[in-house]
C-alpha positions in Angstrom: 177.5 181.9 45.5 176.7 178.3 44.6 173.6 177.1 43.2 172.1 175.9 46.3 172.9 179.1 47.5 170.9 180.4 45.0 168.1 178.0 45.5 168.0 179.1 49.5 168.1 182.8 49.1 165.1 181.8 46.3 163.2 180.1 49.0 162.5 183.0 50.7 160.1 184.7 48.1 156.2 184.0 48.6 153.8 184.0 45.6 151.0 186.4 46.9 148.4 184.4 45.7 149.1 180.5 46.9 151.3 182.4 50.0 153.9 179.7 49.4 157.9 180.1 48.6 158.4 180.3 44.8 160.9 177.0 45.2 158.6 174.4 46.9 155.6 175.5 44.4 157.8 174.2 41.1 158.0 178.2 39.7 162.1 177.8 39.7 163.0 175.0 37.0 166.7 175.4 36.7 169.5 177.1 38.5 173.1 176.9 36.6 176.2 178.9 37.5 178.9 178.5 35.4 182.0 179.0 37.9 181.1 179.2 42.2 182.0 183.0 43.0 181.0 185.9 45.3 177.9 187.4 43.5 179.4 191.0 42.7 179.4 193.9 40.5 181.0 192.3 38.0 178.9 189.1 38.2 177.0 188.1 35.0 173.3 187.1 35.8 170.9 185.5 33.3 167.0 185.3 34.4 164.7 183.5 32.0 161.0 183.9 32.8 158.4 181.3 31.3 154.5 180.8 31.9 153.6 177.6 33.9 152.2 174.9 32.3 148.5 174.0 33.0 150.1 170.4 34.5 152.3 172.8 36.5 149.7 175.0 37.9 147.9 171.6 39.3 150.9 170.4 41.0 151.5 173.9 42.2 148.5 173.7 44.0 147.8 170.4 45.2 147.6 170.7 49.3 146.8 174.3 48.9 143.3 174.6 48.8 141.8 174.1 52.2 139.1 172.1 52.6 136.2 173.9 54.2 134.6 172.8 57.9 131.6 170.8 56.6 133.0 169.6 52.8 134.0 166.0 54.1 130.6 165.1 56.0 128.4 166.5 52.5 127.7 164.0 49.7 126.9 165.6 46.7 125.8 163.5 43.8 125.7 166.4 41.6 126.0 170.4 40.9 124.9 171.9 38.2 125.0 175.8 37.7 123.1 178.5 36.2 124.6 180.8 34.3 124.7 183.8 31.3 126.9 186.3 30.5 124.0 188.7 30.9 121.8 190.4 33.2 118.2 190.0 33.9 117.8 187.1 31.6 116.2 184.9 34.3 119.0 182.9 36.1 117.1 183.0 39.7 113.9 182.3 37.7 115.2 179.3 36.1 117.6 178.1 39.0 114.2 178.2 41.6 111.6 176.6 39.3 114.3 173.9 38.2 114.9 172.5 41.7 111.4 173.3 42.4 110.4 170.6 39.9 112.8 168.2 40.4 112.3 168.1 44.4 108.6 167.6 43.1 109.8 164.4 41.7 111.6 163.2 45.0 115.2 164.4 44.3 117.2 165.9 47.6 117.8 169.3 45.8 120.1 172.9 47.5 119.9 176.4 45.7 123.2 177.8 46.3 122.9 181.4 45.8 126.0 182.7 44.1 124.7 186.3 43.5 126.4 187.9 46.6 125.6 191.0 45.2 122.6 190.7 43.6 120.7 187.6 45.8 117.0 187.2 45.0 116.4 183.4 45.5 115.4 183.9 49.8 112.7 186.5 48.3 111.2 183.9 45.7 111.1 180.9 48.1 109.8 183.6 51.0 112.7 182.5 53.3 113.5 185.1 56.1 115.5 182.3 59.0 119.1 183.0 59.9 120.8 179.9 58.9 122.3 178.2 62.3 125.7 177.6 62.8 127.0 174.5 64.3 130.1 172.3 65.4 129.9 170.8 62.1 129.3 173.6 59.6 126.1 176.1 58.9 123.3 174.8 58.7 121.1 175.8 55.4 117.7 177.1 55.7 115.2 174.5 54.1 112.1 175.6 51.9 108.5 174.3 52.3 109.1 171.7 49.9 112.2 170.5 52.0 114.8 172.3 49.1 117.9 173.3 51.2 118.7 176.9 50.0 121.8 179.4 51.3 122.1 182.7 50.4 123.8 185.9 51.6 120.9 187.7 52.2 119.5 185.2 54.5 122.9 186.4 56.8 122.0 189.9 56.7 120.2 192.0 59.2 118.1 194.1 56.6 117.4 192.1 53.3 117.7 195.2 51.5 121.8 196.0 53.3 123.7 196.5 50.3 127.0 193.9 49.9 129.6 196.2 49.2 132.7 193.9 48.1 135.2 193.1 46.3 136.1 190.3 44.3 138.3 188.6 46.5 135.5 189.1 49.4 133.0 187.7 46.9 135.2 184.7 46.0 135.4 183.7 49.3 132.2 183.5 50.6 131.4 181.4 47.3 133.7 178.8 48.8 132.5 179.3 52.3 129.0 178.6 51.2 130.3 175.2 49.5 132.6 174.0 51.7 131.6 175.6 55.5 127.8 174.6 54.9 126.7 171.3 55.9 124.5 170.2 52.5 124.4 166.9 54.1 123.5 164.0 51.0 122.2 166.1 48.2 121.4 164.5 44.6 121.4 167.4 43.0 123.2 171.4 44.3 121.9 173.8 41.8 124.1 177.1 42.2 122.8 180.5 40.5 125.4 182.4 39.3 125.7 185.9 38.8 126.2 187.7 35.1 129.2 187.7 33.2 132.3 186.0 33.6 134.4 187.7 36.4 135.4 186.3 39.7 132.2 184.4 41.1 131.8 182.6 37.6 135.3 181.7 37.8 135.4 180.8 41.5 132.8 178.4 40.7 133.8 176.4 38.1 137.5 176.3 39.8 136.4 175.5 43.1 133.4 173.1 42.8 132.8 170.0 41.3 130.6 170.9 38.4 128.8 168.3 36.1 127.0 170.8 34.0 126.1 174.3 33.0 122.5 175.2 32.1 123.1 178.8 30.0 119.9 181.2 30.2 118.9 184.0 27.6 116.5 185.7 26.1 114.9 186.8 22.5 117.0 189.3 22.3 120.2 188.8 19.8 122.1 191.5 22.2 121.7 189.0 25.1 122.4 185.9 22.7 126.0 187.0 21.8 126.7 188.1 25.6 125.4 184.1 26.4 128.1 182.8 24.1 131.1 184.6 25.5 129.6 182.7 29.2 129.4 179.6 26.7 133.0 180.4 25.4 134.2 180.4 29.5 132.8 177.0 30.1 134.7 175.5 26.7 137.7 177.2 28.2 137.1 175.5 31.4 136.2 172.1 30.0 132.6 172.4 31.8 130.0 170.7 29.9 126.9 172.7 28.5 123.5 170.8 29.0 121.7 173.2 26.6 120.4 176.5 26.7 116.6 177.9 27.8 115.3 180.6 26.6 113.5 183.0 29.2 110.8 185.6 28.3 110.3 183.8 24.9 106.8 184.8 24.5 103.3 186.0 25.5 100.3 184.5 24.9 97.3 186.9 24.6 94.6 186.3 27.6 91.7 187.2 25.5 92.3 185.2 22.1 95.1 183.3 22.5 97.7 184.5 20.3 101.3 183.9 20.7 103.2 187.2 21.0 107.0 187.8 20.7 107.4 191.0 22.2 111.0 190.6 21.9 111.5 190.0 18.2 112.1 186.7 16.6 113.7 183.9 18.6 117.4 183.7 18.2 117.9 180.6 20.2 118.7 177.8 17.4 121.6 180.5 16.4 123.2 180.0 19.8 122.7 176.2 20.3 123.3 175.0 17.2 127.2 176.5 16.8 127.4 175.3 20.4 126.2 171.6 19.5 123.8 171.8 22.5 120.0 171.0 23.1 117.5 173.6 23.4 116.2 172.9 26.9 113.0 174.5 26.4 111.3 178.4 26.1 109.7 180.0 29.1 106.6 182.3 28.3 106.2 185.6 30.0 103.4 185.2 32.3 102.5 187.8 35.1 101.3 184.7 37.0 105.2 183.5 37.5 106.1 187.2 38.5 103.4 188.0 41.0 104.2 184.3 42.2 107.9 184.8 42.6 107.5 188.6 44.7 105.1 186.7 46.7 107.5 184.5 48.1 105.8 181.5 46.7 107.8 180.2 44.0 107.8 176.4 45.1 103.6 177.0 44.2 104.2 177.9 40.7 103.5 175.6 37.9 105.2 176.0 34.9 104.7 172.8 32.1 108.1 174.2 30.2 110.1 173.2 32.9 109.2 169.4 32.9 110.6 169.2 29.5 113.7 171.3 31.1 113.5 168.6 34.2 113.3 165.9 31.6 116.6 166.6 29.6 118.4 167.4 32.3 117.6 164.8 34.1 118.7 162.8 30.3 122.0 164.3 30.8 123.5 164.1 34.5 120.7 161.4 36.0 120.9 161.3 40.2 123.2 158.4 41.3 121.2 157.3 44.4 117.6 156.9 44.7 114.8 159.1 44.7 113.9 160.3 48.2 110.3 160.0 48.7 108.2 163.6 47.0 107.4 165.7 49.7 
């Protein structure tokens, strides 16, 4: 057996991930045989195994991602996601009342709901329409403020139907909802990721085009150090940080006015200031915003810590089209 012999018997193993021979993708560098012969019993065979490099991996997969239904007809200035390594921080909170605000200032803002198993952002905008599927992708369902929001719950038949996948599953209708909805011309796609840093995380920052990561915590140090491993993902990944908000930072009391921190001290310079990012701002906790938010009526809530948050990330990643006129 000859080299090219080799090469062709080679050609018929598939990676299981890119479904694609081994030979075509790049993964075989070298094939040298030292005398042409029938490969017996006696044959000497050498295999040398070595990671791909990152360059590698790119070429590897040029051509293999395929492009979804709608993702050449949308124009997306920019996405930005929400993300923190933790739980019940306030990622939906923060996600909803940032593109609230900045479609209050005229920008053409979507709420891509990453949290396949855990959606909430239909519930705070009080969206219950099937989104409509076209010739030229699925159409999102738009808010009373004109934000275009998709979500996995708006797909199921009982909001409450439980999404029992796995990661894979999960993945893909990530892409789906990027690539098979028609966003149309967007300035800004704000996607709300789910906790940690598994599969959707991942997906998301592999798949779309992201221009920046807004990281959401609490008081707490416990949810601080789990926001810095989602901080040490996005270093990994070479996704910027636009600075960190700090959710449930405080109450104030409604009968003299005293600032409570119910959750200990603030631990929020610790976190930004190793990360070299801006502290975006601090959210009080205010039953107003809760009651609000299970109401359906999140697009009526006024919160003044989110026009500094509006304001700096606005600083950061600023629309490249004009503002649409406020609605």
């Amino acid at each position: 057996m000859n080299a090219e012999g080799i090469r062709k018997a080679l050609a018929q193993v598939q990676d299981p991930e890119r479904h694609k021979d081994i030979v075509s993708l790049g993964m075989v560098r070298d094939i040298v045989v030292e005398a042409d012969t029938a490969l017996d019993s006696g044959a000497k065979v050498e295999v040398q195994l070595t990671e791909m490099t990152e360059e590698e991996r790119r070429k590897a997969l040029q051509g293999q991602t395929q492009q979804g239904a709608a993702e050449h007809l949308n124009k997306v200035d920019h996405v930005l996601a929400i993300m923190s390594g933790k739980g019940g921080v306030g990622k939906s909170l923060v996600t909803g009342m940032l593109a609230v605000e900045l479609a209050r200032r005229g920008y053409r803002v979507g709420v891509l709901d990453a949290d396949i198993t855990g959606p909430s952002i239909p519930k705070m905008f009080g969206l219950t329409e099937r989104p409509i599927s076209g010739p030229i992708g699925i159409a999102p369902v738009k808010s009373k403020l004109g934000l275009s929001v998709m979500s996995i719950n708006l797909l199921l038949p009982n909001e409450d139907d439980a999404v029992i996948w796995r990661g894979p599953l999960i993945s893909g209708a990530v892409k789906q909802f990027w690539g098979d909805v028609y966003w149309g011309t967007l300035d800004y796609l704000l996607v709300d990721l789910p906790p940690g840093t598994a599969d959707v995380p991942l997906t998301v920052m592999q798949s779309l085009p992201i221009d920046g990561i807004v990281l959401v915590t609490s008081p707490q140090d416990l949810a601080g150090m789990v926001v810095r491993k989602a901080a040490n993902m996005a270093a990994q990944l070479d996704k910027p940080i636009l600075g960190v908000v700090e959710n449930m930072s405080h109450a104030i009391c409604p009968h003299c006015g005293e600032r409570i921190d119910l959750f200990g001290p603030s631990h929020l310079s610790a976190i930004c200031e190793p990360l070299r990012v801006p502290v975006l701002g601090r959210i009080p906790i205010d039953a107003q915003i809760a009651t609000l938010c299970d109401q359906g009526q999140v697009e009526d809530c006024v919160v003044p810590a989110f026009a500094q948050i509006t304001d700096l990330v606005l600083a950061q990643v600023p629309a490249a089209g004009p503002i649409s006129e406020a609605k």
